[in-house]
N, C-alpha and C positions, 0 to 999 in steps of 0.2 A: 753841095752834097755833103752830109753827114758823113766822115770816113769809115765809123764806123758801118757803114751801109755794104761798102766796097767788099770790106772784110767778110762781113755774113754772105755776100753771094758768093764766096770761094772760087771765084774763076780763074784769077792768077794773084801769086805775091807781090804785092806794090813796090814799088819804087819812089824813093823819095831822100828831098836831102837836105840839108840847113844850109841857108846861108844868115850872115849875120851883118848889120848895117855897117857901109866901111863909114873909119872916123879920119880921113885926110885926101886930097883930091887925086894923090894916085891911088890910095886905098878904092877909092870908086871909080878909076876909070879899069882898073886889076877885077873890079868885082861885076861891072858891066861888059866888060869881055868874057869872063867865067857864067854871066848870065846867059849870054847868045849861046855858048855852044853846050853848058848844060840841056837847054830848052831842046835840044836836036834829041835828047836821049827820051823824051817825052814822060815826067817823072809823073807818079800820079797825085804828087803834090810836095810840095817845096814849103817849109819851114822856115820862118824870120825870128832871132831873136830878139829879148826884152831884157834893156842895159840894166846892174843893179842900181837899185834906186829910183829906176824910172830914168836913167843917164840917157839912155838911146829912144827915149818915146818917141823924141821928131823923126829921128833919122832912123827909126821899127817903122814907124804910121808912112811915112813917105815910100821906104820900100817896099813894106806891102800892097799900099797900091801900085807900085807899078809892075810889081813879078802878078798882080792879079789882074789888072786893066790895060796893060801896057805891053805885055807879056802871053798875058793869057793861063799863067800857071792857077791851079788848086794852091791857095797857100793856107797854111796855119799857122795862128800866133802862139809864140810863146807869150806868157803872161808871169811878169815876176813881181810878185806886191810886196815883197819887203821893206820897211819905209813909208810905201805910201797911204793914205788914210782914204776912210770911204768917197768922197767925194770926187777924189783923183783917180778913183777903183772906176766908181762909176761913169767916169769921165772918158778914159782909155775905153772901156769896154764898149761903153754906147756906140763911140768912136768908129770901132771894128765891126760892131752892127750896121753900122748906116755903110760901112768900106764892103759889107756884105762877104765877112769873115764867118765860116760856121765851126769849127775847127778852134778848139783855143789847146795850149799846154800850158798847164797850171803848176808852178813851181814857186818855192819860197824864195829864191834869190839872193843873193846876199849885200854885205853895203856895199858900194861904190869904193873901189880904194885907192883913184887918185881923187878923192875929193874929201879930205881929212877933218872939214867942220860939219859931215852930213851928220843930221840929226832926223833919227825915224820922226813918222807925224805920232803924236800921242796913242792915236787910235788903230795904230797902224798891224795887222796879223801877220804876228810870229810863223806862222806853221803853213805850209800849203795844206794840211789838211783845213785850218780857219778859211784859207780862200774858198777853196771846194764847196765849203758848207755855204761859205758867204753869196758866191757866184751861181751857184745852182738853183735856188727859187726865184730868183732876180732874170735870169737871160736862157737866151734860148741856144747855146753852144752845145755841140761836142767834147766834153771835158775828156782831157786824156791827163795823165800824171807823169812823171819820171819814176822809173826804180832801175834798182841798183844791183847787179847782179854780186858784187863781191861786199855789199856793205856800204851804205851813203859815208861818205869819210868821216863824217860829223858822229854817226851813229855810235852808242855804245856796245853793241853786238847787231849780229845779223837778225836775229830773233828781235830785237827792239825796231830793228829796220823795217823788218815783215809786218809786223803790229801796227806801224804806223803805215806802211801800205797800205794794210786792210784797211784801214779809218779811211785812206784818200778813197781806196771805190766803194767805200760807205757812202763816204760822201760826196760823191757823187760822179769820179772819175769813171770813164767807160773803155780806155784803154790805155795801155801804157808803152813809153816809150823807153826802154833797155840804156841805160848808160853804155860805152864800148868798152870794149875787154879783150883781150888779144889771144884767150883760150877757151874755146867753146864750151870748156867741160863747167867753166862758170856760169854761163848763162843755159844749162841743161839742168844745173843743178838749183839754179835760180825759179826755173820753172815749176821743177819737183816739190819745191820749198812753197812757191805761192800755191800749186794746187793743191798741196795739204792742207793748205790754210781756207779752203775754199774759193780760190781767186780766180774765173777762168775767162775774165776780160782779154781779146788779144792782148798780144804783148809781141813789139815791134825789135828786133835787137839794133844796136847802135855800133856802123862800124866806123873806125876813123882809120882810113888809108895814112901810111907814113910818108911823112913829106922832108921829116927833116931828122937828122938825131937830137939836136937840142929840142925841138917841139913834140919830139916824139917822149923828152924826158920830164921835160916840163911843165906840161900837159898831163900824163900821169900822174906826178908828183899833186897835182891838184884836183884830179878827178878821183883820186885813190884806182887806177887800174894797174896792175900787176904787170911788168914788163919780164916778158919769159927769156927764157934762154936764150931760143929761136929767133926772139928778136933783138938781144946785145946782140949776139954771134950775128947776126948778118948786119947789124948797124955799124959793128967794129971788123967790117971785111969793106968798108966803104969808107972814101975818104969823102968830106962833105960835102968836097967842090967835083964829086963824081953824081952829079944829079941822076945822069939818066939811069947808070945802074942801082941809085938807090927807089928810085923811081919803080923801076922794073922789080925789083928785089919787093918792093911793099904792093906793087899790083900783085905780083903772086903769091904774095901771103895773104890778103885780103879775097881773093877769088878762092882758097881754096878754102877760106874760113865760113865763105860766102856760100860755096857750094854744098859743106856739110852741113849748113844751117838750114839750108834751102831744100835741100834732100831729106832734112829732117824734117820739115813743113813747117817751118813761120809763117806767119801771116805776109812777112813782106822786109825787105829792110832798108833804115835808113842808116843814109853817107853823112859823115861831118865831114862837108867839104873844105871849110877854110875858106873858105871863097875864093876855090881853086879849081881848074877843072882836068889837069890833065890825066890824074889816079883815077879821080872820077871817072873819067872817057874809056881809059884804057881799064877798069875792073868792069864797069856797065859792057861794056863790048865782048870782055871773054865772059862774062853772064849770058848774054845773048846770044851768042856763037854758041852756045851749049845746051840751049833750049833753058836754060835757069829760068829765063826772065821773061 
């Protein structure tokens, strides 16, 4: 099913959440645990990422089949072409055709950066907007794109960001998925910004529950999201080896960030889980308990 299908029937806000392929064999017995009990929350599709460079094509193609055949989830690929030249475009994508992917998220990606002699293919498209254009008369996907509600980090202004928004659902993107941000007032104003611009593809916002203060820090630091007040002041009322109340402390910042967004009418939203499930569990639950979800 086309996701964007789901959306146009408006019957309730989706649920949905990334995981990403682990790279070492506790990393995947941590991420096959987090699979079983996510699947109980019953997502209406789950997202696999795509390593820079094409780094994780096995270890993306392997777990997509199995959260789809194995599993049973709705999944969507992310698709990062940076680097790669047409024939390895064409190569992945057929790929996710025949794995009977309809669902792609088309993003520019960046290089690989444990791997210090990667060299892009000649031919290879700078821009997700070049993929968009590329992948669109070629296949038969759901194109969604990424934006950004406080500015792509890369971006030279916000207005330069938007510009190149509009080009992606020029060409050909049908819905977008919200970078996460930790004040709502960003992605209300994010919204304000694209419908003047003409934009009125859903638009998905992106939460990522707190799991740690260092990843809570460091993570920012490379998504460009703004870490508020609200959230030093309760990172630094927690000592690190206090899990459960920093645990607790980020489900309830997350659900109420959750509820206002929700009460405001997004289409639906997606978790960066980490390949983690217990924020997951314990925000999907008081969601649920509230009629949210």
């Amino acid at each position: 099913m086309y996701i964007t299908d789901v959306w146009k029937a408006h019957k309730k806000p989706t649920l949905s959440f990334e995981l990403f392929p682990a790279r070492t064999e506790k990393g995947e017995i941590n991420l096959n645990k987090a699979i079983d009990k996510l699947y109980r929350l019953e997502p209406d599709f789950v997202s696999v990422t795509f390593g820079a460079g094409g780094s994780t094509r096995a270890g993306s193609r392997e777990l997509i089949k199995k959260l789809k055949h194995e599993k049973g989830f709705d999944v969507m690929a992310y698709f990062a072409g940076y680097g790669l030249g047409p024939d390895e475009i064409n190569n992945v994508l057929k790929d996710y055709e025949n794995i009977g992917i309809k669902n792609l998220l088309v993003v520019r990606g960046d290089p690989p950066h444990d791997q210090g002699s990667f060299t892009p293919h000649p031919d290879s498209m700078a821009h997700a907007t070049d993929l968009l254009n590329y992948i669109k008369p070629k296949f038969d996907f759901c194109l969604g794109s990424a934006g950004y509600p406080e500015g792509h980090i890369d971006a030279t202004s916000k207005e330069k960001d938007l510009e190149i928004l509009k080009l992606k659902i020029d060409n050909g993107a049908e819905f977008i998925i919200a970078n996460y941000f930790y004040d709502n007032k960003f992605f209300f104003d994010f919204l304000e910004r694209i419908h003047q611009a003409g934009i009125t593809v859903p638009v998905i916002p992106g939460i990522m529950p707190i799991y740690s203060a260092k990843m809570t820090i460091n993570l920012a630091k490379l998504c460009g999201a703004t870490i508020i007040d609200t959230i030093h002041n309760g990172l630094a009322a927690f000592e690190e080896k206090d899990r459960d109340g920093l645990n607790a402390f980020g489900i309830d910042f997350a659900f109420n960030q959750c509820k206002e967004l929700l009460q405001f009418g997004v289409p639906g939203i997606h978790i960066y889980t980490m390949n983690r499930s217990v924020s997951t569990i314990g925000l999907v639950t008081k969601l649920k308990e509230e009629g949210l979800l």
